[in-house]
N, C-alpha and C positions, 0 to 999 in steps of 0.2 A: 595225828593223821600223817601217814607217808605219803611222799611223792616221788617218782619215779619216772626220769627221764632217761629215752634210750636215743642211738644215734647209729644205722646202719647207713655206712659210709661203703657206695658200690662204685671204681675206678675199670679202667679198660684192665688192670692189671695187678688191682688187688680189692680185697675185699676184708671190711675191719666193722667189728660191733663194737659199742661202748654203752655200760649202762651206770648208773648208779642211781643212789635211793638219799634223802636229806628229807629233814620234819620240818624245812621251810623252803619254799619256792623261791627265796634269793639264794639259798646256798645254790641249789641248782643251780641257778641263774648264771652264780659267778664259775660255775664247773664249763658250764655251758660257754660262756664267754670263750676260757682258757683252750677250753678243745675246740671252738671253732678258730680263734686266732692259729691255732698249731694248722689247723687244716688248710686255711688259706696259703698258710706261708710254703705249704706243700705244691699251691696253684694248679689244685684239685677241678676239675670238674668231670661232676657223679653224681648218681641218682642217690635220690635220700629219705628215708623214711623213718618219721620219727613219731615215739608211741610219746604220749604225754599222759602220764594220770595222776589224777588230784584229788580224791575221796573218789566220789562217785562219776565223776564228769572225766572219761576216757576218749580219745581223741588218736587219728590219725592221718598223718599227709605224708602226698609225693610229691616232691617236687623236682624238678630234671635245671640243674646249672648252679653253679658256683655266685650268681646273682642274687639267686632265692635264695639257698641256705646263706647270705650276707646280710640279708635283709632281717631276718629271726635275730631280734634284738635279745640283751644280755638283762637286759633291763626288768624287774619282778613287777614292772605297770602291764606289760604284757603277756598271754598265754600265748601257746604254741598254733591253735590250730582255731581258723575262724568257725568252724562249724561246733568248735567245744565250746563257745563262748556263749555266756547269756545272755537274752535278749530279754528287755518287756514284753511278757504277754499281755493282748489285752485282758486273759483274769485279771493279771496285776493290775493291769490301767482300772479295769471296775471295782476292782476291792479298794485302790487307791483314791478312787475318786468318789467311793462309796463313803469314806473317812470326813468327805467334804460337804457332804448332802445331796451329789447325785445318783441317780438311780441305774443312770445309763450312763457308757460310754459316749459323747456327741460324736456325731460321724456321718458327714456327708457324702454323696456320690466321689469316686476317687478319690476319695483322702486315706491316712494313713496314720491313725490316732497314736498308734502304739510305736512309730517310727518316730515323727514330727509332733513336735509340742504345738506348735503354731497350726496342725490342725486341727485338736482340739479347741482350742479359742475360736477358731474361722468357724467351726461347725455349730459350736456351743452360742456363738453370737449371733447366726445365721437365722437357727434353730428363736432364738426368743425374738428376733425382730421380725421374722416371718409372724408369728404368734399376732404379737401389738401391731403390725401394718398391713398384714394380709396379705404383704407383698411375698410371692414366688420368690423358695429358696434359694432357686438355679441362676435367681439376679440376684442374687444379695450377696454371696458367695461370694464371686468372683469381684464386687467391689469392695470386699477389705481387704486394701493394701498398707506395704508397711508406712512409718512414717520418719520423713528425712532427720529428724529431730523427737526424742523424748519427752519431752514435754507438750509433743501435740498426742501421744499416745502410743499405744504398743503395738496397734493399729485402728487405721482409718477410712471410713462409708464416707466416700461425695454422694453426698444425699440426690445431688441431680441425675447422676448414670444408675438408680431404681427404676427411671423412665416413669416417673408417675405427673401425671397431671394435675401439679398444683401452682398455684400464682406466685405462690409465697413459699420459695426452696427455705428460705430459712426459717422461716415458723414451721413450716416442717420438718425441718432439722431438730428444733428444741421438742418437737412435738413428739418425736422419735424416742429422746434421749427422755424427756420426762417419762414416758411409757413405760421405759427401758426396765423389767424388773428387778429385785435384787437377786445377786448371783454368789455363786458362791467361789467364783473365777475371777469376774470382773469388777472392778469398782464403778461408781455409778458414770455414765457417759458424759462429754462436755464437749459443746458445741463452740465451733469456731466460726462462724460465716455459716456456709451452708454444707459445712462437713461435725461429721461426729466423730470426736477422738475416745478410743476405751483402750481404758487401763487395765494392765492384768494384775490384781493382788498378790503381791511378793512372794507370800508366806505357801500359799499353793501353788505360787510357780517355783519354787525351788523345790519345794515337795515333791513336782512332777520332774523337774528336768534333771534333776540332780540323781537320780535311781535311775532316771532313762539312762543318762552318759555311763553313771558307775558300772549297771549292768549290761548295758550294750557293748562296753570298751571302743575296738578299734573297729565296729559296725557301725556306731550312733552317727546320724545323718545322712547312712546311705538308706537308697533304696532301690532292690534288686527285682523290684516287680514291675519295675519302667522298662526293662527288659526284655521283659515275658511274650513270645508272640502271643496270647490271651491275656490279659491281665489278670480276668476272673478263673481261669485256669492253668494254676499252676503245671500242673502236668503237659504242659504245652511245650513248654521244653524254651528256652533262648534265644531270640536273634540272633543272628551273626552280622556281628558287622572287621571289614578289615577298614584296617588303617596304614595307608603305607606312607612315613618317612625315612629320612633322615636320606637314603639314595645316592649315597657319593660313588664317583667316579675313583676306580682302581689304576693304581698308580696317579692320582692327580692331586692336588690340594683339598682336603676337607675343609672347603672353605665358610664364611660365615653363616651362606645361607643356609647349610650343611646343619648347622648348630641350630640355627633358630630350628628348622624342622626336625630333627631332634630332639628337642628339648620341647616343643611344641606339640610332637607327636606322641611321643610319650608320654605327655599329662594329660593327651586325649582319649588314649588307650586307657589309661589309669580310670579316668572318669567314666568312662563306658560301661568297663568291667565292674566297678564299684555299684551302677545302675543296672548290673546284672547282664551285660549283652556278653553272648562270648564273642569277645574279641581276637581276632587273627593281626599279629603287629608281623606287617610288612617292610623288607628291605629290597626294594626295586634295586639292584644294583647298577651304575653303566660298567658292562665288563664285556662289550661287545666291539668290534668294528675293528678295523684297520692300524688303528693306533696300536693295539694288540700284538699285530705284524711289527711294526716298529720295535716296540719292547720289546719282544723275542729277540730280533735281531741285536738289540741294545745289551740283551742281557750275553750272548754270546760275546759282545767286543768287552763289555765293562764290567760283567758280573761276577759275583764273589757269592759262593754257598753258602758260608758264614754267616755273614751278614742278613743275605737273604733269609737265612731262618730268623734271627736276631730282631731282625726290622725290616720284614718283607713292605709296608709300606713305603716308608722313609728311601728304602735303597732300591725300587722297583722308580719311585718317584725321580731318584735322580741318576738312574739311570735313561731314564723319560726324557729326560733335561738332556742330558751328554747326547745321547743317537737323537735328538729331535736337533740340537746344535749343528750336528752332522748333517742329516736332513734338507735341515736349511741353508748349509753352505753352500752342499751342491745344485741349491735351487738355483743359486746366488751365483754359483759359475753357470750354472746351464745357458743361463742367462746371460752373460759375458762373453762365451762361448757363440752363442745365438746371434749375437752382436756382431762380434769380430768376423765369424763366418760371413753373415751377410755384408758387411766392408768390404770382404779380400774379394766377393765374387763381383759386385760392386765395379771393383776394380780389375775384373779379370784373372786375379791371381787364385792361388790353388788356395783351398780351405779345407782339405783331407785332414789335415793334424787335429781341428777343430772339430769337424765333425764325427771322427774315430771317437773324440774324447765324449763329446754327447753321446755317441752313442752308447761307448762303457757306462759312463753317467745313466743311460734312461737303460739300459740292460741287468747292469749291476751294481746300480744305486741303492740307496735306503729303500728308496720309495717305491723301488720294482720288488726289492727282494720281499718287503713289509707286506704289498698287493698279493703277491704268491703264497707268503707264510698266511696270509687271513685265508686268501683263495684256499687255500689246505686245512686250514677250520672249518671253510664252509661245508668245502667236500668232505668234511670226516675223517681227515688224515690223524690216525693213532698219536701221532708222535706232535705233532702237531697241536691237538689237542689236550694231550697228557701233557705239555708243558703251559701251556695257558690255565688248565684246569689247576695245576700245581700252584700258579702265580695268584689264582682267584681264590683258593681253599686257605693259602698263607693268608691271604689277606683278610679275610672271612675269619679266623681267628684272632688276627692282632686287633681289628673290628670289635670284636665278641669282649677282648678284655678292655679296652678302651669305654665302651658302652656299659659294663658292666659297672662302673664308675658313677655311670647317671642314673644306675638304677633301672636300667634299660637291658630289654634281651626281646630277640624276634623269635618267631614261629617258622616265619618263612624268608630267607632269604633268596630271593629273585634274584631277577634282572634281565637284562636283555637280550644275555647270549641264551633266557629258559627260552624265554617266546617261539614255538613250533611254526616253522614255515606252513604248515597245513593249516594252522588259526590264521596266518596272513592272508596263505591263498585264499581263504571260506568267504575274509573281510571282502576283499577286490572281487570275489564273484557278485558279492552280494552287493557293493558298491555299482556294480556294472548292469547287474538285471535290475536296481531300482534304479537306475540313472542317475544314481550320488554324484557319480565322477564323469568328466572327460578326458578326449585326450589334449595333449596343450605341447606342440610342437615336441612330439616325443617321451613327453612327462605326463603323470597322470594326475588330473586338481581335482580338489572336490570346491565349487564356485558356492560359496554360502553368502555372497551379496544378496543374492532375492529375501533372505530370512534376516540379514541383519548387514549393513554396511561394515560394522564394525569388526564381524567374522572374514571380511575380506575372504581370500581365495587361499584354500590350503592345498599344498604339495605332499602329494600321498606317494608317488615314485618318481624318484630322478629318472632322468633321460638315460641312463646305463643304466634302467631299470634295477639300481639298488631302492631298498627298499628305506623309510625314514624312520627317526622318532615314533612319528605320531602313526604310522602305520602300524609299526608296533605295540605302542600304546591298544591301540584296535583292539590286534590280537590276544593282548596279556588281558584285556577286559573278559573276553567271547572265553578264554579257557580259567579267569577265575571265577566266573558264574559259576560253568560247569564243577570246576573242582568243589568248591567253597560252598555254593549255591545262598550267598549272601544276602542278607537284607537291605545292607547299606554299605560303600567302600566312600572310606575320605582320604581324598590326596594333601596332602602336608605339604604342600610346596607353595614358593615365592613367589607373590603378585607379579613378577617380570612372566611368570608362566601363566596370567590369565588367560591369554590369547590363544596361547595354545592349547589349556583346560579345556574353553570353551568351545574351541573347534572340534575337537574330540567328544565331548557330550552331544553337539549339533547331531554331528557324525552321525555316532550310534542312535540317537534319534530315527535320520532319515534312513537308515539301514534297517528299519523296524524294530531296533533292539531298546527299545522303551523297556524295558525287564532291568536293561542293564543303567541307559540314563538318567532316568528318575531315580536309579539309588546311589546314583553318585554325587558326590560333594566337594569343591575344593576348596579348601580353609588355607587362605594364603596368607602371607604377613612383609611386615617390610621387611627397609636392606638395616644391615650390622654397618656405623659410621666409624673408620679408623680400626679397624680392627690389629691392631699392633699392639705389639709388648715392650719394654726394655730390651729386648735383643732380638728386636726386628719384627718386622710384619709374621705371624704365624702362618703356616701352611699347614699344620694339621691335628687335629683331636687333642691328640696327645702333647703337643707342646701351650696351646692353650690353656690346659689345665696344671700342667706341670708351672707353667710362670705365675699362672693366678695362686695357686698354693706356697711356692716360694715367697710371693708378695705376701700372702697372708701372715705365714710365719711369721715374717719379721716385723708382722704388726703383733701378733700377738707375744713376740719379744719383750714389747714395750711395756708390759707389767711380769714385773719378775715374778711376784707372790703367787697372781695366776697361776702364772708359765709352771710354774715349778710341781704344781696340781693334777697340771696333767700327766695323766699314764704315760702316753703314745703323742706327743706335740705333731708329730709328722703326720702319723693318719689323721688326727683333727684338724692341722691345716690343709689338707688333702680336702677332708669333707668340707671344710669351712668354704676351700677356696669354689668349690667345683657349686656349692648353696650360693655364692656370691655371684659367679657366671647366672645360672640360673634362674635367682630369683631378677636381677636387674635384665635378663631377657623376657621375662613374664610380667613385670609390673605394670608395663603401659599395654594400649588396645595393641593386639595385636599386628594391623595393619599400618602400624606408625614406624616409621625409624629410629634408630636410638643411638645414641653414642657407644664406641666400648670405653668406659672408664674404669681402668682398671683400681686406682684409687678411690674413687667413691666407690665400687662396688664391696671393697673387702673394708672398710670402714664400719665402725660398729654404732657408729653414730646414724638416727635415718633410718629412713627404710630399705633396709639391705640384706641381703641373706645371712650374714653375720649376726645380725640386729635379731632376727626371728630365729636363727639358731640359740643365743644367747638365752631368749625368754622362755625358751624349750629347757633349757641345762638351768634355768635360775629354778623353775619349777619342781625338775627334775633334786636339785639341791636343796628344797624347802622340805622334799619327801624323805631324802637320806637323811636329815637332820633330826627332822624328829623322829624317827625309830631310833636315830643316836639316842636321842634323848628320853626314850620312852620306847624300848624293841616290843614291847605288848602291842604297839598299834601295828607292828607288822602282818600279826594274825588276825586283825578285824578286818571285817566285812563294811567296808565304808557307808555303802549302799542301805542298812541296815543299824548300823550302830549308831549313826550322826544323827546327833538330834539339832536336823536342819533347821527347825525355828528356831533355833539361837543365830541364825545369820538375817540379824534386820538389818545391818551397817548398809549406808548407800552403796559404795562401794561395792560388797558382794553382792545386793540386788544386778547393779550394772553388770557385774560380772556373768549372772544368772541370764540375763536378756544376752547377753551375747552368744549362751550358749544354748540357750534354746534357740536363738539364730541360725545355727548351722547346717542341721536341715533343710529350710529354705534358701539358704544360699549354695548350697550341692544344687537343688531344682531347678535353680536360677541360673546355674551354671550351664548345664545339661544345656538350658536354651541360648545363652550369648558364645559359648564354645569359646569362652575368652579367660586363662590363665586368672589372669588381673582380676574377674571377678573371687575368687580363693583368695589370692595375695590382698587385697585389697581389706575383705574381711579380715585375715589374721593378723594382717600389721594394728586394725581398729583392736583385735581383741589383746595384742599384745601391749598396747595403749595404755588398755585398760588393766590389765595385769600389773603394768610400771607404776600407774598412781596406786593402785590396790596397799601395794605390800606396809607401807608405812599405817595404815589404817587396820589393819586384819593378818597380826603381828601371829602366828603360828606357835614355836615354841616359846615358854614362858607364859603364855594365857593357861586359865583353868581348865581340866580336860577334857569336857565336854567342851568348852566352846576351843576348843586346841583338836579335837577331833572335827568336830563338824567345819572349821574352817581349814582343816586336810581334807578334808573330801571335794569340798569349794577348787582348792588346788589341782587336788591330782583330777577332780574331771576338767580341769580346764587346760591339764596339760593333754590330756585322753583328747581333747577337739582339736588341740592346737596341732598335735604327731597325725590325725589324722588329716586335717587339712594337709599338711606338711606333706606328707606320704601320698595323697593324689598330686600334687606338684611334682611327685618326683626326688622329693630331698629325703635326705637320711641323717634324720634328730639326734645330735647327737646329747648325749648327758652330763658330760664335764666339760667346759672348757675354757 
């Protein structure tokens, strides 16, 4: 069978096909490798379209950035295109489960048999204790939950939350379990107190989970019908929902909070889209106000072309610095000035020299010239604008490759300076004919004390009738309805911002815009403690990662034999370092604060992104091995060929329950919107991988039981890249 991988590569200024044809999908793979490494190094970004065909199952995607095509791993555990990949049908589930002695698929309201293992069992236990108690399945359902500990069961009924009226909760409990028929899923049930723990029989759950993972690949655990505005009708087409982080201010420090929303927002995005929403990833940028004026002016005393293409942040930033210096000198004479005038008149003497000089000062200061150059923004001045636009576009790119790094790319880059004065004016009419606002010694407030003490009084326009933040905020709401026409928009920003969140949702409340406040969310998080490096506090994206990967390196120095393994040490300490920032921002609840430890984070000991990188590449190194050792397992069909009852070892059962875990822990995520629950799971399964390998030794065993325990592997590597991949990280396979 031939396979035939192509690759139309479309630039602003050139345009290049590549194809070729291999009898194995890792030749490809490593072709595929070689010509993407060459295209990066080009620092291409281009529309891509690539044909993938594999016998029968042909496939195609577009994908628009230099992110995406990064992401299309080299690796022959993965195909090219999600919609060429196999999934469990429920045939399969029936014919599979027909092997077992049921008749039917189990399958309760909202469940999703052919997705989630753990709905099968919920339904299938639901279904026979409904039978024996006569209790309604729509209570019995919802009480098996998981269970903290193994040994109380695979899942667990409190026999009390059935609501039934009995004396004796625990003789009813036994009463349940003695009832309880024989199954051909479950082993008989065992009462603890006045709960019943059931066990799932190994031998058909691995049966079941192990085909789901193999043939779902990098789908198994999602579920894209949580999506659906109808769930029963597909043809309904997708929610939308936007998510806007990360929001740094141009020319200013990318500072921690920058990161956390960042990294925060895009494993939110990640997760959405996996449950099917299309998702719009927003970059509110601040690239509005007056500061703006300053930098122009800054860039004419201090600017350099060069540079500015080079590292339009870095050198926009300190050119920020130099005219903001300035700035404040002359505040700093104004002031002295101010002083000594009023002494000399004081004293009857002349103060002309002093107040010529104020006046040059308040004439042709920073701070006059800065007010005019914005005033010529505001009013639409060409020139004015075409340089500001030039200073946001540079930046908006060195952005674009910095982000690309996280695995991160937006749809829409905002900000402040998009907001339409006409969505402001719309807000203040409609603030004023409901009597949102008053006036308040020249300024305009919106008083939310009556609704909540804690909303205190918000400032909707200054007394020089500029307009604020949060007015703005308003209007970028009122014109992303209309654009968007959204389900849901969540803000990624820092609990220091509840206050203001919250007055804003109030807001559009009493403005009657309920369409837009009930679908908004703010998902805030702590602050980042110590955020420094060895050579200094960071100010921005790009040198936080740059020193975290440095560190890395030189940790992974520390074994030469490794070191020496790897292809590329650079780009794996790159990816190593940037898994380390990331996973040690993800690990704890969101809403807590954290140290930056730069040493514990790149440490391979622990739970670190290193650590989960690591159990990824050992996995990945189990798979290259034995094709070393045996290339006929290259062209099996794992899914098919393993004969999974040969995996009784405790071990692999363990292994099996984690992975049929993983779909319920996507679910579970979707509801606490918290990273940590993902990391939380995969460090347990990586746990469990560490004790495994001395027990369920791969090459070297006979080969049947050398097959079915590769399959054991590469699906638990298949859970582990997918969790991995809604965090955001990029797995790597050697290192």
């Amino acid at each position: 069978m031939a396979h035939r991988l192509t690759y139309s590569v479309i630039t602003s200024s050139h345009a290049a096909a590549f194809e070729c044809k291999a009898p194995h999908v890792s030749t490809l793979c490593t072709i595929s490798s070689k010509l993407r490494s060459h295209i990066q190094r080009q620092s291409y970004t281009f529309n891509r379209s690539v044909v993938y065909e594999c016998g029968s199952t042909k496939a195609t995607e577009s994908l628009q950035s230099l992110r995406q095509f990064s992401q299309i791993d080299s690796s022959p555990f993965q195909s090219l295109d999600a919609s060429a990949r196999l999934t469990v049908s429920m045939e399969d589930l029936t014919n599979t489960l027909a092997t077992l002695g049921l008749d039917k698929v189990p399958q309760e309201p909202n469940t999703y048999p052919a997705l989630n293992p753990f709905d099968i069992y919920r339904s299938h236990i639901t279904e026979l204790l409904s039978q024996v108690s006569g209790v309604d399945k729509q209570i019995i359902y919802p009480t098996l939950a998981w269970t903290a500990k193994t040994e109380h069961g695979d899942l667990q009924l409190a026999v009390p939350a059935l609501r039934q009226k009995k004396k004796d909760m625990k003789a009813f409990a036994q009463e349940l379990a003695d009832a309880f028929p024989e199954s051909p899923l479950v082993k008989k049930p065992i009462v603890t107190n006045t709960s019943i723990g059931f066990f799932f029989k190994p031998e058909t759950l691995t049966s079941l989970v192990l085909p789901m993972v193999l043939k779902s690949k990098d789908n198994y655990g999602f579920n894209k019908n949580f999506g659906l505005k109808n769930p029963l009708d597909p043809s309904s087409g997708a929610k939308k929902m936007i998510v806007e982080f990360s929001s740094p201010n141009i020319a200013k420090p990318f500072h921690a909070g920058h990161l956390r929303s960042t990294i925060i927002g895009g494993f939110l995005a990640n997760l959405y889209e996996r449950a099917g929403w299309d998702v719009v990833r927003m970059n509110y940028l601040g690239d509005w106000g007056k500061q703006y004026g300053v930098l122009a002016i800054g860039f004419d005393l201090y600017g350099n072309e060069e540079e500015l293409v080079k590292n339009p942040i870095g050198h926009l930033y300190d050119i920020y610095v130099k005219v903001s210096n300035v700035q404040h000198q002359e505040a700093e004479e104004m002031k002295t000035l101010k002083a000594e005038a009023a002494k000399l008149k004081e004293e009857g003497k002349d103060a002309s020299e002093q107040e010529n000089k104020i006046k040059k000062i308040e004439t042709e200061g920073i701070d006059e010239q800065a007010r005019k150059y914005f005033k010529g923004m505001v009013d639409g001045e060409p020139k004015a604008l075409g340089i500001w636009k030039r200073f946001r576009d540079l930046s908006i790119e060195k952005y674009k490759q910095t982000y690309a790094r996280l695995n991160i790319h937006y749809d829409d880059y905002s900000g402040e300076s998009q907001v339409k004065d006409e969505s402001m004016d719309l807000a203040a009419k409609i603030m004023w004919e409901k009597g949102v606002c008053q006036d308040s010694e020249g300024a305009v407030i919106v008083d939310l004390t009556p609704h909540s003490k804690k909303l205190g009084k918000a400032v909707v326009k200054k007394k020089d009738g500029t307009s604020l933040y949060l007015t703005r905020d308003i209007g970028a709401a009122i014109e992303r309805v209309d654009k968007y026409h959204f389900d849901r928009m969540i803000y990624v920003v820092a609990s220091q911002q509840d206050l203001h969140l919250a007055q804003l949702f109030k807001i559009e409340e009493l403005m009657g815009r309920k369409d837009i406040s009930e679908k908004c969310q703010h998902i805030n998080f702590g602050m980042v403690l110590g955020m420094s490096t060895r050579k200094g506090t960071a100010k921005f994206l790009d040198d936080i990662l740059r020193d975290v990967g440095d560190k890395m390196h030189e940790v992974m120095k520390t074994n030469d034999a490794k070191y020496a393994q790897v292809k590329d040490p650079e780009q794996t300490a790159d990816t190593l370092g940037i898994s380390a920032v990331m996973v040690q921002d993800m690990k704890g609840k969101r809403i807590n604060n954290y140290t930056f430890d730069m040493d514990r984070m790149t440490s391979f000991e622990g739970d670190t992104g290193p650590y989960l990188q690591y159990a990824h590449a050992r996995l990945c190194s189990i798979y290259r091995k034995a094709v070393d050792a045996d290339p006929s397992l290259a062209e099996l069909d794992l899914a098919s060929a393993a004969d999974l009852s040969l995996l009784q070892e405790d071990k692999a059962v363990e292994l099996v329950r984690q992975l049929a875990s993983w779909p319920d822990t996507f679910v579970n995520t979707l509801k606490t919107q918290e990273p940590t629950t993902v990391i939380t799971y995969l460090f347990k399964m990586a746990h469990a991988l560490s004790s495994s390998y001395d027990h369920l030794q791969v090459v070297g065993s006979e080969k049947k039981v050398m097959i079915a325990r590769l399959a054991l592997y590469v699906a638990a590597r298949q859970v582990l890249y997918n969790g991995m991949r809604v965090l955001g990280l990029s797995p790597v396979e050697r290192m």
